[in-house]
N, CA, C and O atoms as a Tripos MOL2 file, in Angstrom:
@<TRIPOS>MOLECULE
protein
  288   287    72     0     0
PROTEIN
NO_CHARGES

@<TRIPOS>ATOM
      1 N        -210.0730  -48.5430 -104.6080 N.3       1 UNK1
      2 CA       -210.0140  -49.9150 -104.1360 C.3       1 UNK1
      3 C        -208.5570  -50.3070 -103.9870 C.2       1 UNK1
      4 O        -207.7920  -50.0140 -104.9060 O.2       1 UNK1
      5 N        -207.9930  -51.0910 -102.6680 N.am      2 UNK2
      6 CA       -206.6570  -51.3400 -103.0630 C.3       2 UNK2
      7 C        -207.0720  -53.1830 -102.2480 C.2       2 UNK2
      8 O        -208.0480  -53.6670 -101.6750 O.2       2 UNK2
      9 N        -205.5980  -53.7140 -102.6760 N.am      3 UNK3
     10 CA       -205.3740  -54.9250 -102.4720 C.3       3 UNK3
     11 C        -204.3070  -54.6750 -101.6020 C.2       3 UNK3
     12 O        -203.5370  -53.7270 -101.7540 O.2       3 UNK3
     13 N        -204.2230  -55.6320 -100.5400 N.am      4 UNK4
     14 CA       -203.2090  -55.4610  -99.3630 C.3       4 UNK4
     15 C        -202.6370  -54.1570  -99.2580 C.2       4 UNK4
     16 O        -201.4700  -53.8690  -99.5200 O.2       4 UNK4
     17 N        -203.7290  -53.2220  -98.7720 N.am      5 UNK5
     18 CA       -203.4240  -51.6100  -98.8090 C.3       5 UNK5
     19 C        -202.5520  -51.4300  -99.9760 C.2       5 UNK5
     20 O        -201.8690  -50.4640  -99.6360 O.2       5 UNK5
     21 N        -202.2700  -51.6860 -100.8300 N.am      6 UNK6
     22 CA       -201.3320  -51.0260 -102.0910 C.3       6 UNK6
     23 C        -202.6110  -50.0750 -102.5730 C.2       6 UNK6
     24 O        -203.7330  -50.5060 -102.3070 O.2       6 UNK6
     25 N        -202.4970  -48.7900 -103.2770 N.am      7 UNK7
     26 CA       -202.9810  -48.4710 -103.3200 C.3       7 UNK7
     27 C        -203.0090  -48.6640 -105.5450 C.2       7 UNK7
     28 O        -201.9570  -48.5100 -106.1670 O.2       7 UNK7
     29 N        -204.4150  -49.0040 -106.3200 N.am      8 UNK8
     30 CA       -203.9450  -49.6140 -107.6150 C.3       8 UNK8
     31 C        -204.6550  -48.6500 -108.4790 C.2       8 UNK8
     32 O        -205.6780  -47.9660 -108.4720 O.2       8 UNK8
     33 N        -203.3650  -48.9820 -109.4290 N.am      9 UNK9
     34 CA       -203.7170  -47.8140 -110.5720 C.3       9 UNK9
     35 C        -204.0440  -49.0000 -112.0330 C.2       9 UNK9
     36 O        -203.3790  -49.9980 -112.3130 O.2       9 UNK9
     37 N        -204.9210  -48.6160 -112.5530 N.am     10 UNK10
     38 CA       -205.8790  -49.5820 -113.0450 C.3      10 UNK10
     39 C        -205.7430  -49.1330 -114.3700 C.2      10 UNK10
     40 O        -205.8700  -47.9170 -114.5160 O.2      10 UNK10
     41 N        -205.4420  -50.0270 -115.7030 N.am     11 UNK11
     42 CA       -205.6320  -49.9970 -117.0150 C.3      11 UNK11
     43 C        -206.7950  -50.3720 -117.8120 C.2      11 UNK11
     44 O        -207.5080  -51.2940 -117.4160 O.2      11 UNK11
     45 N        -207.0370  -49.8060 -118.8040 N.am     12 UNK12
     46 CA       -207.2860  -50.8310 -119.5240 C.3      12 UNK12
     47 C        -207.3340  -51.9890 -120.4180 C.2      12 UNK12
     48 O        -206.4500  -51.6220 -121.1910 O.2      12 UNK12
     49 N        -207.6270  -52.8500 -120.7690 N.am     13 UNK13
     50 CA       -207.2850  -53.4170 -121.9570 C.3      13 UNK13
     51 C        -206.9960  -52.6890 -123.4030 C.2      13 UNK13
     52 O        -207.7700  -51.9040 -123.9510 O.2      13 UNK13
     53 N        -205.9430  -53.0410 -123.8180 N.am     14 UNK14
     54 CA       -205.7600  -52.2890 -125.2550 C.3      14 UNK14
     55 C        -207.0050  -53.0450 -126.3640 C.2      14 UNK14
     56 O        -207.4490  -52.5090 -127.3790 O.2      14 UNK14
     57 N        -207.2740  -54.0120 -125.9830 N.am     15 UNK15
     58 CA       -208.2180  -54.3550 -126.9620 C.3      15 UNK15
     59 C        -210.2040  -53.8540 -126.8700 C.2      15 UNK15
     60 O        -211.2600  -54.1270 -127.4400 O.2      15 UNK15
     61 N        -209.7300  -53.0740 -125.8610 N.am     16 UNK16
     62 CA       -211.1750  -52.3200 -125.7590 C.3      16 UNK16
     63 C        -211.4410  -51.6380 -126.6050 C.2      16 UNK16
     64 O        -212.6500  -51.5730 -126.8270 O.2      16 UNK16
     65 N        -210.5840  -50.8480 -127.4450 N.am     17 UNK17
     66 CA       -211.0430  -49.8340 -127.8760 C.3      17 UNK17
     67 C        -212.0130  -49.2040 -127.9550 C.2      17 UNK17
     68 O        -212.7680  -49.1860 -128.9270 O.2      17 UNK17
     69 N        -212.1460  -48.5300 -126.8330 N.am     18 UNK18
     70 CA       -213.3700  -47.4390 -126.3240 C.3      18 UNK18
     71 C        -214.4920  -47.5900 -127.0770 C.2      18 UNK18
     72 O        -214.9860  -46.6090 -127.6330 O.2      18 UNK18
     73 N        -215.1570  -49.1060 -127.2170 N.am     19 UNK19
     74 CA       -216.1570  -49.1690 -127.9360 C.3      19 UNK19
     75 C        -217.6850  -49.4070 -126.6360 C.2      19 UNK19
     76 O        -218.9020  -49.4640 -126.8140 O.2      19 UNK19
     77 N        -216.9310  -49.4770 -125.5580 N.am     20 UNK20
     78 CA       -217.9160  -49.8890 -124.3830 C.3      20 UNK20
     79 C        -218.4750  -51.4730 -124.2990 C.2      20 UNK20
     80 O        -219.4630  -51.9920 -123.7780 O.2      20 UNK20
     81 N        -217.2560  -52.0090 -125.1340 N.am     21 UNK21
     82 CA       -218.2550  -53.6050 -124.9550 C.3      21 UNK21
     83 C        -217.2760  -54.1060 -123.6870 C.2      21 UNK21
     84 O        -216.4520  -53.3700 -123.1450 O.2      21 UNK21
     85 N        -217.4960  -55.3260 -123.3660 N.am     22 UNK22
     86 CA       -216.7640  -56.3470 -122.4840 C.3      22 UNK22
     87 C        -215.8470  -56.0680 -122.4340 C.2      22 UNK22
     88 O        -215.2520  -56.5170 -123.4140 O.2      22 UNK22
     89 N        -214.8530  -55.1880 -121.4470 N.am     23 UNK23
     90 CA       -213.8470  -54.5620 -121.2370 C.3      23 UNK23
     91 C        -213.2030  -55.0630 -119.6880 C.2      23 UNK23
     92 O        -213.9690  -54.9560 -118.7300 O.2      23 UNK23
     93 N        -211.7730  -55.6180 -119.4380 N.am     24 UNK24
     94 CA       -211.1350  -55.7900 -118.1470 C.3      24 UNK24
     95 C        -210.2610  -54.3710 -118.2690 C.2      24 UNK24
     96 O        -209.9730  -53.4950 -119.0850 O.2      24 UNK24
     97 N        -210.0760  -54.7060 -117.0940 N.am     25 UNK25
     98 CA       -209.0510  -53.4680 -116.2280 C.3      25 UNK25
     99 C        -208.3520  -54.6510 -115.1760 C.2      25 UNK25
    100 O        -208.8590  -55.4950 -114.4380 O.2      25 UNK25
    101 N        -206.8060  -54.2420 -115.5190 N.am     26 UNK26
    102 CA       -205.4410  -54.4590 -114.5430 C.3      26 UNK26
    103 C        -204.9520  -53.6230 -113.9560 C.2      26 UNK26
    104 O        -205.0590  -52.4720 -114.3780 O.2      26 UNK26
    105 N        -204.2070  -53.9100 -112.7150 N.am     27 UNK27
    106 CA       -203.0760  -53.0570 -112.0610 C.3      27 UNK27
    107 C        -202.0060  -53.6420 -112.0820 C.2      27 UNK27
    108 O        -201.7280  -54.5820 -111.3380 O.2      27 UNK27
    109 N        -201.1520  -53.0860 -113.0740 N.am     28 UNK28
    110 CA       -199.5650  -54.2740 -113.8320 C.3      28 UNK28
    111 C        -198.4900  -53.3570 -112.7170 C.2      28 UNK28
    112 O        -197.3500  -53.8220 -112.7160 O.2      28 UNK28
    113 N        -198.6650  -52.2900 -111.8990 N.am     29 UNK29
    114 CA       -197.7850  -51.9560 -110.9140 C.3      29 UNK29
    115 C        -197.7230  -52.8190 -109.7970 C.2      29 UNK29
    116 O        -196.7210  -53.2480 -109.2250 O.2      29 UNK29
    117 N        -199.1160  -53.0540 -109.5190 N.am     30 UNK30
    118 CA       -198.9640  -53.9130 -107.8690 C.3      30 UNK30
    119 C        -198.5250  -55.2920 -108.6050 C.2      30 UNK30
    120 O        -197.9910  -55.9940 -107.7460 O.2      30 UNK30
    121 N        -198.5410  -55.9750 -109.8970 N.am     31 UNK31
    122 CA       -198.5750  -57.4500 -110.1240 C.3      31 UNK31
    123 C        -196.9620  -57.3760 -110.2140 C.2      31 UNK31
    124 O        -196.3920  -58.4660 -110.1740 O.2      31 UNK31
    125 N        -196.2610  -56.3650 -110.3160 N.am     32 UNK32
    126 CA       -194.9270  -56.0350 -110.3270 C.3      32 UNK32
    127 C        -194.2230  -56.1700 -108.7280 C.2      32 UNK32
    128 O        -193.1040  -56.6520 -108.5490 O.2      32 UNK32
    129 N        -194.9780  -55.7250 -107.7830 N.am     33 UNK33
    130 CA       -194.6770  -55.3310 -106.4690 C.3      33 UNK33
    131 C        -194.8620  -56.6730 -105.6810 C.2      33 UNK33
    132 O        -193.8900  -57.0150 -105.0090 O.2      33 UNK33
    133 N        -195.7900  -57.3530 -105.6680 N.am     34 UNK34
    134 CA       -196.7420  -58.2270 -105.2560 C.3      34 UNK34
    135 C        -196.9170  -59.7610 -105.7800 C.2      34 UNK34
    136 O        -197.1210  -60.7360 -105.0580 O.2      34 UNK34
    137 N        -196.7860  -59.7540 -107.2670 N.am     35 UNK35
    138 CA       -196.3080  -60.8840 -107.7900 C.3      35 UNK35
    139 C        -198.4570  -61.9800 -108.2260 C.2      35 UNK35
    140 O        -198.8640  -63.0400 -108.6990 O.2      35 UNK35
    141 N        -199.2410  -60.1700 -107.3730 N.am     36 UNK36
    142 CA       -200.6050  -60.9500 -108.0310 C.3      36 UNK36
    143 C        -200.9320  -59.6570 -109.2630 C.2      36 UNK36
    144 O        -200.4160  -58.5430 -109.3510 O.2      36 UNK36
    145 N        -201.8680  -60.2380 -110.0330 N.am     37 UNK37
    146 CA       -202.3210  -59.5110 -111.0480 C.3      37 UNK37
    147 C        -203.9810  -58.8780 -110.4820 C.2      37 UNK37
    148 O        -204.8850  -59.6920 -110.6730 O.2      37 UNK37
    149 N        -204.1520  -58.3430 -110.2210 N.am     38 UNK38
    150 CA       -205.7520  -57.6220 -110.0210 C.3      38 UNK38
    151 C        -206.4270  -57.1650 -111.4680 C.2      38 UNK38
    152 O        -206.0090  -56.2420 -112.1670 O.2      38 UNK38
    153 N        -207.5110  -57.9760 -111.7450 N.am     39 UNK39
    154 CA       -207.8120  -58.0610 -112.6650 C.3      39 UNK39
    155 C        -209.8260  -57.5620 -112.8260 C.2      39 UNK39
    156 O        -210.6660  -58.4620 -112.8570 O.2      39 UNK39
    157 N        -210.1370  -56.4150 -112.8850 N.am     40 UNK40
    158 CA       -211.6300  -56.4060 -112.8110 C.3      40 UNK40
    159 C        -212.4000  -56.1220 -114.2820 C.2      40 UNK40
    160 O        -211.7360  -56.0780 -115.3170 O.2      40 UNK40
    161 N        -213.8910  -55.9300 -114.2830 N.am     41 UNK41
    162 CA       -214.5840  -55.6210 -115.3620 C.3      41 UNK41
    163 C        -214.7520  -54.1320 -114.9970 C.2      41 UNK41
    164 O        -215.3630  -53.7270 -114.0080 O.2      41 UNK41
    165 N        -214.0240  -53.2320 -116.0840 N.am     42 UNK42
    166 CA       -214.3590  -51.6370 -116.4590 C.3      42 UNK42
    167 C        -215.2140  -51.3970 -116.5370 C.2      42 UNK42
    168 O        -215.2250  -50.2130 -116.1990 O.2      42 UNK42
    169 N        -216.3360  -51.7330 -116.8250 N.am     43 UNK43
    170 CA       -217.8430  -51.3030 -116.8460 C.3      43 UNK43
    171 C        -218.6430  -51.4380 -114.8830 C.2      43 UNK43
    172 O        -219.8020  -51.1780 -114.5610 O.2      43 UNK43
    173 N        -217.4760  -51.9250 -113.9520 N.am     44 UNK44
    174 CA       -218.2650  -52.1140 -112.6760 C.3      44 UNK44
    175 C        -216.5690  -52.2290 -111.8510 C.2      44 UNK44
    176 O        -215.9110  -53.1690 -111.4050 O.2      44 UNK44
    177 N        -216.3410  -50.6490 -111.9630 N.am     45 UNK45
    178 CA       -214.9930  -50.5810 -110.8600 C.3      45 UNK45
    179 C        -214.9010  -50.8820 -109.8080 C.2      45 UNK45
    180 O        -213.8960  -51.3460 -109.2700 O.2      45 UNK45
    181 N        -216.2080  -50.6140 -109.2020 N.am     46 UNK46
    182 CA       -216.6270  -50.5220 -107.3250 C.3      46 UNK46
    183 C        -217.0140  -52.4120 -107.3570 C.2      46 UNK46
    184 O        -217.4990  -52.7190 -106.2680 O.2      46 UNK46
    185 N        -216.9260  -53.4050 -108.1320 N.am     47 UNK47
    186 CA       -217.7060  -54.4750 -108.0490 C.3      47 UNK47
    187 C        -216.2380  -55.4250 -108.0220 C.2      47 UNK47
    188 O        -215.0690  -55.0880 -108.2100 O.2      47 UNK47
    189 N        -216.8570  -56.7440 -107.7030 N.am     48 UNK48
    190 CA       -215.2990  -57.7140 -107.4110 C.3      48 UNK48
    191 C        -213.6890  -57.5680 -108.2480 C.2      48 UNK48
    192 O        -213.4910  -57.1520 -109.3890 O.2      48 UNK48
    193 N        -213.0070  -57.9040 -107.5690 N.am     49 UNK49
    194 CA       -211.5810  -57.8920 -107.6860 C.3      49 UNK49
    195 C        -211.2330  -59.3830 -107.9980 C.2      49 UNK49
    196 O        -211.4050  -60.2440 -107.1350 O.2      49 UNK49
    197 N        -210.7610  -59.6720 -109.1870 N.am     50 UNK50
    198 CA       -210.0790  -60.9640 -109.0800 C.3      50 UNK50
    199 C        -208.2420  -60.8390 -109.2130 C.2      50 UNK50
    200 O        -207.5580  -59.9650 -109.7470 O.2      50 UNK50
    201 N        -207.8970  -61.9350 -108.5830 N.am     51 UNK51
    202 CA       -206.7610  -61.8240 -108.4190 C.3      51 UNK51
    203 C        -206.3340  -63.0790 -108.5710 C.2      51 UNK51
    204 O        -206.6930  -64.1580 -108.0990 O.2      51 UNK51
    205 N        -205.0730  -62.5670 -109.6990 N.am     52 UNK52
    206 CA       -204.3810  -63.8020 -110.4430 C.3      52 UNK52
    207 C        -202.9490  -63.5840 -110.1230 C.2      52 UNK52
    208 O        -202.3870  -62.4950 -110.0030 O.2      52 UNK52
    209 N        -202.2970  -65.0870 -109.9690 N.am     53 UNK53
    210 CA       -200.6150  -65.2070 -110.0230 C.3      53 UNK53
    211 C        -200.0250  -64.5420 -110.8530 C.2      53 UNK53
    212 O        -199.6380  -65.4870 -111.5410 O.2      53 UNK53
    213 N        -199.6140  -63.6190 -111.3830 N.am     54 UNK54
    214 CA       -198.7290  -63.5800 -112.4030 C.3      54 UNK54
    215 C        -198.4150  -63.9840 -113.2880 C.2      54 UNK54
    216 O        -198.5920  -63.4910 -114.4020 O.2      54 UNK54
    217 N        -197.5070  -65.6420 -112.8620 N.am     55 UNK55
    218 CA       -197.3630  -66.6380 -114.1720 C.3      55 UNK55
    219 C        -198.4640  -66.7380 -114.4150 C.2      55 UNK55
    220 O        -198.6880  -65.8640 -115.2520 O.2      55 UNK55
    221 N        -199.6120  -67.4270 -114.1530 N.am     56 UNK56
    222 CA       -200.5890  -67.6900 -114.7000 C.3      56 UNK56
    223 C        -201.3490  -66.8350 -115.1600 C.2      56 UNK56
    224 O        -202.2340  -67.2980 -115.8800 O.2      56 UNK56
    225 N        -201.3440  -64.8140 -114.8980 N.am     57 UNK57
    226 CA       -201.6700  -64.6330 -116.0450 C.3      57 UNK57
    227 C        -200.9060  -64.1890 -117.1960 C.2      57 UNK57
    228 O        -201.6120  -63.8540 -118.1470 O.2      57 UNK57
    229 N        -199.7950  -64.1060 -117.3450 N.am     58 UNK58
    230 CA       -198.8400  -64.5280 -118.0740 C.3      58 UNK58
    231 C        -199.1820  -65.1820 -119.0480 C.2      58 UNK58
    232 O        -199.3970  -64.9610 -120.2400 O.2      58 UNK58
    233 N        -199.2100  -66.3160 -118.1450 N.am     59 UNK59
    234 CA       -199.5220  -67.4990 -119.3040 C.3      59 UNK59
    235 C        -200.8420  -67.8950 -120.2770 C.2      59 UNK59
    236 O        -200.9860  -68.7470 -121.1540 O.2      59 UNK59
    237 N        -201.7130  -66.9000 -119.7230 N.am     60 UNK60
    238 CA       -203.2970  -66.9710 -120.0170 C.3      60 UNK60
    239 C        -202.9750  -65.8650 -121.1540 C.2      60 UNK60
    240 O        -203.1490  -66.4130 -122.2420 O.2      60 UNK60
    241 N        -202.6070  -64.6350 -121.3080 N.am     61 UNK61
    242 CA       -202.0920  -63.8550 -121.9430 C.3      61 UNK61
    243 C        -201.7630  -64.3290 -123.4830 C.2      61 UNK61
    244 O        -202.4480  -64.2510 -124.5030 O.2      61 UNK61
    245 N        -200.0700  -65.0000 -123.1810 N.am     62 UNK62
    246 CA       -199.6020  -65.5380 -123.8900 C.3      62 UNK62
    247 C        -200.3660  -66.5970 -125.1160 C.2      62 UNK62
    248 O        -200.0090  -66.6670 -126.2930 O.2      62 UNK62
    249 N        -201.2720  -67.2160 -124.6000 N.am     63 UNK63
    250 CA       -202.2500  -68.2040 -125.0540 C.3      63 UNK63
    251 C        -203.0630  -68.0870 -125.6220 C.2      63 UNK63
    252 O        -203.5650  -69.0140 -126.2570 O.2      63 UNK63
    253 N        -203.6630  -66.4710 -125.6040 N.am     64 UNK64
    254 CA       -205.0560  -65.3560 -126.2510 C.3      64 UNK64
    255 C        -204.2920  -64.7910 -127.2380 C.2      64 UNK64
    256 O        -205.0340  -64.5210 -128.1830 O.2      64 UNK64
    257 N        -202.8890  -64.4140 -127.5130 N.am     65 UNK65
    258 CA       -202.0440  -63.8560 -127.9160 C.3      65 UNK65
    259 C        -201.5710  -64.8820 -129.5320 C.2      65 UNK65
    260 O        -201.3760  -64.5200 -130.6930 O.2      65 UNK65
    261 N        -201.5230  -66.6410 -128.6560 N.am     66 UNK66
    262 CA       -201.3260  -67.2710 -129.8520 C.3      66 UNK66
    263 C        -202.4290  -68.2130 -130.1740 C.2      66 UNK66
    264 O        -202.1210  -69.3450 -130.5480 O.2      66 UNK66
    265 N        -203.9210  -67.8110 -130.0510 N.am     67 UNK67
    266 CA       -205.2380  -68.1460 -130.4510 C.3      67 UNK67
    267 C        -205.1850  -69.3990 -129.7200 C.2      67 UNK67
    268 O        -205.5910  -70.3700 -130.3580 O.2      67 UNK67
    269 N        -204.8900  -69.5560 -128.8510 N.am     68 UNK68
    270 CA       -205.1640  -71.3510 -127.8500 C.3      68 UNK68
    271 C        -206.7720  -71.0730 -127.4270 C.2      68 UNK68
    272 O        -207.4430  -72.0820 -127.2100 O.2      68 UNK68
    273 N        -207.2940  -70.0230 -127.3230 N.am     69 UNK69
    274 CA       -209.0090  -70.3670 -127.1840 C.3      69 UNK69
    275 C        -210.0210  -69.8950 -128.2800 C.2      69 UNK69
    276 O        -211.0730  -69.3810 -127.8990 O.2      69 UNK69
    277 N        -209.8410  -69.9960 -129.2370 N.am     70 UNK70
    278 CA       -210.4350  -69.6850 -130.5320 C.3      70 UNK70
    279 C        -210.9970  -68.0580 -130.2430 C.2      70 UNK70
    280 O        -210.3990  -67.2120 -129.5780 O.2      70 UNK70
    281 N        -212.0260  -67.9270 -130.7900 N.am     71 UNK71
    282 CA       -212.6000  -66.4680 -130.7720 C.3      71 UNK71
    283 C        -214.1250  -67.1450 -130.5620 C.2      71 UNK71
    284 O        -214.5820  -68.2680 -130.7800 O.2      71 UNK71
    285 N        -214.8450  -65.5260 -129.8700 N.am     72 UNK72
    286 CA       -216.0100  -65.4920 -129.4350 C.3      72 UNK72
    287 C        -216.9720  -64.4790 -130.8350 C.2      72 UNK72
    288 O        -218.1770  -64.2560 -130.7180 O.2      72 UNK72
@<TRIPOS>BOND
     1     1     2 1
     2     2     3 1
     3     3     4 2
     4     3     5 am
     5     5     6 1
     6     6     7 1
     7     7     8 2
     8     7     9 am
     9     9    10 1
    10    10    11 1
    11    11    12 2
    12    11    13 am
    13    13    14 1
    14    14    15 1
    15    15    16 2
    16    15    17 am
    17    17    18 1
    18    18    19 1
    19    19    20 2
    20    19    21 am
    21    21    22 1
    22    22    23 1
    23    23    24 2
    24    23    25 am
    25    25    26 1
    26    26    27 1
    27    27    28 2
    28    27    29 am
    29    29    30 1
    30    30    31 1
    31    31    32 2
    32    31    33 am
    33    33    34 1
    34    34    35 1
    35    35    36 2
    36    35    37 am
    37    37    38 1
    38    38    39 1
    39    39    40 2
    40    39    41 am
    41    41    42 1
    42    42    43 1
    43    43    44 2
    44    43    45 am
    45    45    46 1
    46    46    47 1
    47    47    48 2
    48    47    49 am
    49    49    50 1
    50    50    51 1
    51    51    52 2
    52    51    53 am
    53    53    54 1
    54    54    55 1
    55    55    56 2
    56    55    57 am
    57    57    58 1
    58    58    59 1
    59    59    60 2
    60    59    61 am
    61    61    62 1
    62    62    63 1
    63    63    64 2
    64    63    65 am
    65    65    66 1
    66    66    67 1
    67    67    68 2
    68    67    69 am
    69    69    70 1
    70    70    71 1
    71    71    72 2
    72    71    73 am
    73    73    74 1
    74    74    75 1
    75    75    76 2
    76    75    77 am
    77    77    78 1
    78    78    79 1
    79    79    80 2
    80    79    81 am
    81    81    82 1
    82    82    83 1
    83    83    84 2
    84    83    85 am
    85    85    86 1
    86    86    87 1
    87    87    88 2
    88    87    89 am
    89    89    90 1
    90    90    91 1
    91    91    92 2
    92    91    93 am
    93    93    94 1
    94    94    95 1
    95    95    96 2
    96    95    97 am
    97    97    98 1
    98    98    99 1
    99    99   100 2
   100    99   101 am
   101   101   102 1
   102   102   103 1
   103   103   104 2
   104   103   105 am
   105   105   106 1
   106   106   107 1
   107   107   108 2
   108   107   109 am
   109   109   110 1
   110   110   111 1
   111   111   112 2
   112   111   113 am
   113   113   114 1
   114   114   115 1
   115   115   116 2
   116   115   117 am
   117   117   118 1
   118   118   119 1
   119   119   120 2
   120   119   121 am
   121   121   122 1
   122   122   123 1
   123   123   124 2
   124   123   125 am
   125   125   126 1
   126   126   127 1
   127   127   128 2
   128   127   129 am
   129   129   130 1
   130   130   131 1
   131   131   132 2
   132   131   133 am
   133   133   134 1
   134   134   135 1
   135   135   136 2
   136   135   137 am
   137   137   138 1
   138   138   139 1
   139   139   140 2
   140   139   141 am
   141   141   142 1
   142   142   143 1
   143   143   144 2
   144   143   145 am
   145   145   146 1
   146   146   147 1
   147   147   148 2
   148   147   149 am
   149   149   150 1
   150   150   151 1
   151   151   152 2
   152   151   153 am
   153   153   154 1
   154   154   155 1
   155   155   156 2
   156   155   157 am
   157   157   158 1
   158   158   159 1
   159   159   160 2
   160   159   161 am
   161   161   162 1
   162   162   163 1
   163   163   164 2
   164   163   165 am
   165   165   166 1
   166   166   167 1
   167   167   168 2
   168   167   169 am
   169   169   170 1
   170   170   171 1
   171   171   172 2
   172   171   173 am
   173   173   174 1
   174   174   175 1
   175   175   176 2
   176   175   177 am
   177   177   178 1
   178   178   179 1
   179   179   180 2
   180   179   181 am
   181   181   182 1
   182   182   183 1
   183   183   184 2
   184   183   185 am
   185   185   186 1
   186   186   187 1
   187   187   188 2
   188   187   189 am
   189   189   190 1
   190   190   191 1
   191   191   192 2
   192   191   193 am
   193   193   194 1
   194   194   195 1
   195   195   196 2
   196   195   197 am
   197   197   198 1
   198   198   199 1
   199   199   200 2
   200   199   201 am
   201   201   202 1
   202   202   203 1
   203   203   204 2
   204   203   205 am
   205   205   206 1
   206   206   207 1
   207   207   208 2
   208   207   209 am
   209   209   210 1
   210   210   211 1
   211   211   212 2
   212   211   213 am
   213   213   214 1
   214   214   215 1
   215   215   216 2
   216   215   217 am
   217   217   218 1
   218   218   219 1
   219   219   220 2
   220   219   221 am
   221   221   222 1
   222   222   223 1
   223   223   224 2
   224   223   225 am
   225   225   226 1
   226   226   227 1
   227   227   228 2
   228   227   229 am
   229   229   230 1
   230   230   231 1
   231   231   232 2
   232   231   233 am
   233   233   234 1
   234   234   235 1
   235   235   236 2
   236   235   237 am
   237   237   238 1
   238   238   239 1
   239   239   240 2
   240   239   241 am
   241   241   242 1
   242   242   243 1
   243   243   244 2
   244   243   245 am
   245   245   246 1
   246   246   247 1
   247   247   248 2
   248   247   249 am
   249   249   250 1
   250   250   251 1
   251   251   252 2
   252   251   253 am
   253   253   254 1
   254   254   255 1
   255   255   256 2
   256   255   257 am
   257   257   258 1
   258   258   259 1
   259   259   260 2
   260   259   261 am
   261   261   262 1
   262   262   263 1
   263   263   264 2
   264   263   265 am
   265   265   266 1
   266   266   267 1
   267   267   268 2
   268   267   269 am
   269   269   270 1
   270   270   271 1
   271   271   272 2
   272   271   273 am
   273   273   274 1
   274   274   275 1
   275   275   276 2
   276   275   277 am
   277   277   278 1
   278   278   279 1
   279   279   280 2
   280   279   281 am
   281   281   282 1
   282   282   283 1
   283   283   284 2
   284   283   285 am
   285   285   286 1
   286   286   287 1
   287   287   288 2
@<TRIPOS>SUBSTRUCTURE
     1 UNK1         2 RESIDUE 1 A UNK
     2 UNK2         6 RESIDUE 1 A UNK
     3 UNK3        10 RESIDUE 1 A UNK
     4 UNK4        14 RESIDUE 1 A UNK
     5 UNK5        18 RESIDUE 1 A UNK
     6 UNK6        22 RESIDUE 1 A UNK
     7 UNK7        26 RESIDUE 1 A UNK
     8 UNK8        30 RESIDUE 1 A UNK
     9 UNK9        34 RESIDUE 1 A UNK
    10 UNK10       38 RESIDUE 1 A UNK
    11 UNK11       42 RESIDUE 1 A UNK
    12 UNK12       46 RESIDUE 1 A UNK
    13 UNK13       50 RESIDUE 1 A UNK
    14 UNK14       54 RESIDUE 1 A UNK
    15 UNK15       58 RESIDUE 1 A UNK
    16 UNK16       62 RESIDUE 1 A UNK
    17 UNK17       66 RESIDUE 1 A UNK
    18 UNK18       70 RESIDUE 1 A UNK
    19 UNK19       74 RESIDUE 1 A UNK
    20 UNK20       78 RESIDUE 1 A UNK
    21 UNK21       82 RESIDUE 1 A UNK
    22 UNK22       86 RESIDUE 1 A UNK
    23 UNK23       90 RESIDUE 1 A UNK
    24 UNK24       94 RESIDUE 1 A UNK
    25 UNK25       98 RESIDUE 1 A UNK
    26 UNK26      102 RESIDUE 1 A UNK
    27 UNK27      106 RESIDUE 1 A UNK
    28 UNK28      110 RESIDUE 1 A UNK
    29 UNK29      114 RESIDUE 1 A UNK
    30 UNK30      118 RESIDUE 1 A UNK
    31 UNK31      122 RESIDUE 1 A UNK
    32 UNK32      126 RESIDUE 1 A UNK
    33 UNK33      130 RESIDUE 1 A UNK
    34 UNK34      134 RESIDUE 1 A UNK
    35 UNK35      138 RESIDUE 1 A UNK
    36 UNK36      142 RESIDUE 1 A UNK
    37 UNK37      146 RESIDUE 1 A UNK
    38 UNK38      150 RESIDUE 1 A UNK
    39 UNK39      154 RESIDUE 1 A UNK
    40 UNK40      158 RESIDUE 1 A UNK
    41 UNK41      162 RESIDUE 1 A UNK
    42 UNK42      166 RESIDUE 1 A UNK
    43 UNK43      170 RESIDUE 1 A UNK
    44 UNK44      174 RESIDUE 1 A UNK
    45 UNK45      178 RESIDUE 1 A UNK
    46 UNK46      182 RESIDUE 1 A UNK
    47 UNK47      186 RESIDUE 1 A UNK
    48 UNK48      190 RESIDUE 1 A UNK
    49 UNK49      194 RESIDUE 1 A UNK
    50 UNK50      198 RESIDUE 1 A UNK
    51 UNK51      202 RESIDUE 1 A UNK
    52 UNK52      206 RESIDUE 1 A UNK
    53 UNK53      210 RESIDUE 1 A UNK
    54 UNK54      214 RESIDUE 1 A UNK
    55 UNK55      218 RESIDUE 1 A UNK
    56 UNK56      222 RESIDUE 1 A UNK
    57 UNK57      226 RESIDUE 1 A UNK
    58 UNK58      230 RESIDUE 1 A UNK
    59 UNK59      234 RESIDUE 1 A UNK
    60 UNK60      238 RESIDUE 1 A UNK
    61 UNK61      242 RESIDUE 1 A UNK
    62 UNK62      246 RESIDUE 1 A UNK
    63 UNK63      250 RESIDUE 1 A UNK
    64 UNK64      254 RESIDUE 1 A UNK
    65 UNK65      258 RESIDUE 1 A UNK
    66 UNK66      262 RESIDUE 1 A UNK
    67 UNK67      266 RESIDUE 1 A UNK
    68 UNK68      270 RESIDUE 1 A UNK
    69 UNK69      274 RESIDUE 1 A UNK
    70 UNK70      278 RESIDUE 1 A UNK
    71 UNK71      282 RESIDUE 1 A UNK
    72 UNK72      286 RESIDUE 1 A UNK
């Protein structure tokens, strides 16, 4: 799958730990190149692409990082 032909190399979340639950996948090369973040669910590679600003996910990051949305 690529976004504006870039062609994306896709992570995972470090907080997956290969347990198979609710897992995202990024491409932090193109959000480098491009200035968007491509952001999908690992369990459905071939299924939608969301795509975030940078700062904002940055800042969404930052915010999970210092508990601004409690826990699930």
């Amino acid at each position: 799958m690529t976004t504006d032909s870039l062609p994306l190399i896709w992570f995972k979340s470090s907080y997956s730990g290969g347990n198979g639950g609710t897992c995202v996948e990024w491409a932090p090369a193109h959000a480098t190149t491009t200035g968007i973040v491509p952001v999908r669910d690992s369990k459905n590679p071939s299924g939608p692409v969301l795509n975030v600003p940078a700062d904002a996910f940055s800042s969404f990051v930052s915010g999970v990082k210092a508990g601004e949305f409690g826990t699930v």
